[in-house]
N, C-alpha and C positions, 0 to 999 in steps of 0.2 A: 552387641550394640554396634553403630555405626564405628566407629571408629575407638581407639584408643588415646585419645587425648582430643581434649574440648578445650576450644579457642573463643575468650568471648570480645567483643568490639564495641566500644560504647561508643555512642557520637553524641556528643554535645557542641554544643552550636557552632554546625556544622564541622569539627572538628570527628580526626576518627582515631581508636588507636586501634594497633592491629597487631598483634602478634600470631607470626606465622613460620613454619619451619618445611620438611620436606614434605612430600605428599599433597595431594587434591584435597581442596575444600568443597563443602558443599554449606551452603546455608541452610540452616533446620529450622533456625524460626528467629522470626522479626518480629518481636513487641515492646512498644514505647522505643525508648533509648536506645534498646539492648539489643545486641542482635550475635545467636548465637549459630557457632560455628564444629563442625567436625568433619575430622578427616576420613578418607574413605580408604581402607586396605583394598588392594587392588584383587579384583575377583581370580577368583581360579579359573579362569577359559578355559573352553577345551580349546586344544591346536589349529582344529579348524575354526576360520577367521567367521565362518559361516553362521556357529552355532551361537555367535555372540548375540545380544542382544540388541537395538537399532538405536536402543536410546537408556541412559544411565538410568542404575537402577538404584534407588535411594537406599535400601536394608536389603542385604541377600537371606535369605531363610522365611523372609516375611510374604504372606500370599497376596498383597496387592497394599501396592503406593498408591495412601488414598489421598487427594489433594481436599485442603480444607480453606474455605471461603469464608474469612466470618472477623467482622472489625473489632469486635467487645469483646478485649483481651479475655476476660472471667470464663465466657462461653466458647471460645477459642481454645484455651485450655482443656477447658470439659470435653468438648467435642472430642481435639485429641488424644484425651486419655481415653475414652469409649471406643476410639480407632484402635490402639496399641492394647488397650485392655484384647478386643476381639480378635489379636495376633496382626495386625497392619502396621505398614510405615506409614507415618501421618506425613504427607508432602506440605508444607508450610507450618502453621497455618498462613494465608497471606489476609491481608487486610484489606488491599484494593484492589481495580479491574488489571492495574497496572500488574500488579504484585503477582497477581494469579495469573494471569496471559504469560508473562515469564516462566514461571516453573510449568506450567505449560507445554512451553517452549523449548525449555532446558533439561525437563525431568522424567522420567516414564511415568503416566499415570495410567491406574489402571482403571479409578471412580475416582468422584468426588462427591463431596457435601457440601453445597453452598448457599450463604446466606444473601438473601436477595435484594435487602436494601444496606445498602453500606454508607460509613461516615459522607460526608457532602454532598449528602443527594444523590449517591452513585448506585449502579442497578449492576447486579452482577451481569446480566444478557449477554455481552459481548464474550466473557469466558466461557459462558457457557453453551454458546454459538460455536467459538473454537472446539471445544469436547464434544458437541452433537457431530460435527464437521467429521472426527475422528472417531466418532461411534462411542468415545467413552462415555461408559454411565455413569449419571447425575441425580441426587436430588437434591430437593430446594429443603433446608432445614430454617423457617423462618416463622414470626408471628405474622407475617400477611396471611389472609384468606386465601382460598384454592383461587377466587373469583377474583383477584386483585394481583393475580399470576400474568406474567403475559401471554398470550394466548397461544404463542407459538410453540410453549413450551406447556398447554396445559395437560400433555399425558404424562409428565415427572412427578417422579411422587412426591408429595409434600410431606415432612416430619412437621410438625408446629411445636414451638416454642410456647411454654419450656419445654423444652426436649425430655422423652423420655427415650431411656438410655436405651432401653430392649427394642423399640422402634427404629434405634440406629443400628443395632447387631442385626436385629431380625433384618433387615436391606441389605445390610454388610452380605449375610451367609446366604441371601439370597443371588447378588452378585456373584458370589465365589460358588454357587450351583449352578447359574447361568454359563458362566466358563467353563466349568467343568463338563456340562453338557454340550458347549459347544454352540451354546444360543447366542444371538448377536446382544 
């Protein structure tokens, strides 16, 4: 697992508590209230500074930090266990443009799944602007139509909701064969 010991942080209005001790946090996941936390054992490096990695990596042993886009705690969940069932670290899930643009920012990803219309009207496009920018693979896991996709993005594969779960693995293992071969 991530870590050996889980920290969780309620905030209620606007209040936070926190309990923390030695060692890196990382946030694992933000839903409702709750927002939970674990620590990360510091990796084994090798000596040379070179062979490290460029950017944190969420699970050591797991074949790809997969970042999840999707505001409906229920299907958030689901998603994530479809990620971790398939052997991935699930990076969020995050809820908004904000939420995902950060771990983004802060996390190693190595795909994502996102969902394309989010609470207040919000469109996922700009995270996923950011992950075409950096070549990371993407697809849209949503009840919109392929045709109500934005069009800049219409070679991503669409999953439609309700999701089926072999449709997420089948992308998942096709991802981690694209790697493996070497393909962009």
């Amino acid at each position: 697992m991530l870590g050996d010991r889980r920290i969780a942080a309620a905030a209620a209005g606007g209040d936070s508590a926190l309990s923390s001790g030695p060692g890196p946090l990382f946030c694992r996941e933000v839903s409702a209230n709750l927002i939970h936390f674990d620590t990360i054992s510091p990796a084994p490096w090798p000596k040379n500074a070179a062979d490290k990695p460029s950017q944190n990596r969420v699970r050591g042993g797991s074949d790809m930090n997969i970042l999840v886009v999707e505001d409906e705690a229920l299907v958030a969940l689901l998603v994530q266990e479809v990620v971790e069932e398939a052997g991935h670290a699930c990076v969020g899930p995050a809820a908004s443009v904000g939420e995902a643009c950060a771990l983004i920012d802060s996390c190693h990803v190595d795909a994502a799944l996102l969902d394309i219309w989010l609470k207040n009207d919000e469109f996922v496009y700009p995270a996923a602007r950011k992950l075409a920018t950096r070549g990371v693979p993407f697809a849209f896991v949503s009840a919109r139509a392929a045709d109500g996709i934005d069009p800049a993005f219409a070679d991503r594969p669409l999953i439609p909701k309700p999701m089926d779960e072999r449709r997420v693995k089948g992308w998942l293992e096709g991802v981690v064969s694209e790697r493996a071969s070497g393909q962009p």
